[in-house]
N, C-alpha and C positions, 0 to 999 in steps of 0.2 A: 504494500500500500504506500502510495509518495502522500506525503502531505508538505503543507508547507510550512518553515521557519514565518515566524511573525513577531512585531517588533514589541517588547514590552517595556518600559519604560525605557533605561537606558541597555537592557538584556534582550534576549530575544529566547523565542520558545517555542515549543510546539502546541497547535492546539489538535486536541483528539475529542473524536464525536462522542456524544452521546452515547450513544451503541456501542462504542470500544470501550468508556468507562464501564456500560453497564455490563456489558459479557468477559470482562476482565476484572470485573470486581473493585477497580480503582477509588476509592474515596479520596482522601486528604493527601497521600506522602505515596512515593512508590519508590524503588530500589532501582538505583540504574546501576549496572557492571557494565568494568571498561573493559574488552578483549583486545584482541589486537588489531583486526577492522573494523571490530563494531561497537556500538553501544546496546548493551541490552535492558530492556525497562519492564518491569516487573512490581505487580501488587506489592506493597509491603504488608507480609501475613504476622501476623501473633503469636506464635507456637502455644498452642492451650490453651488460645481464646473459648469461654465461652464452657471451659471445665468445672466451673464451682457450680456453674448454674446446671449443669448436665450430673455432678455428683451431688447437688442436692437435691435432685428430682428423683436419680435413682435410691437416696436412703428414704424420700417420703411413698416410694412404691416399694422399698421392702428389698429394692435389688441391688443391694449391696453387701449381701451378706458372701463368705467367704466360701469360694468354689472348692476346698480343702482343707484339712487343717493345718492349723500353725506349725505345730509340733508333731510330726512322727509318732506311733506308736512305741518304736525300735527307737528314738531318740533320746539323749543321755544327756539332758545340760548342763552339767557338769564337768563334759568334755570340753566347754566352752570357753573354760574359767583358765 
């Protein structure tokens, strides 16, 4: 896709549509890597955005209880020490 450089105050920038913010998720800040011919420009993501509210939903439906137990049957915590 070409688009064009345009001038902003004394910087210049690109502007991207509508439809490339919305299918690329862009809001506020995005991530540009430099390579060696190009620029890449990319969402900037959260890692575990969005985890407190997904691990509070699952202990208010109960699914959060532990797939195993803690402690082995065969296990000796004493060997710990």
């Amino acid at each position: 896709m070409e688009v064009s450089i345009v001038q902003i105050g004394n910087s210049k920038g690109l502007r991207l549509s509508k439809t490339v913010l919305e299918k690329y998720k862009i809001r506020e800040s995005v991530e540009m890597i430099f390579e060696e011919d190009q620029i890449v420009i990319r969402p900037l993501t959260k890692p575990r955005h969005g985890w407190s509210d997904a691990f509070k939903a699952m202990n208010d439906n109960g699914d959060d209880q532990l797939l195993m137990n803690d402690v082995f049957e065969d296990e000796n915590p004493e060997e710990w020490k």
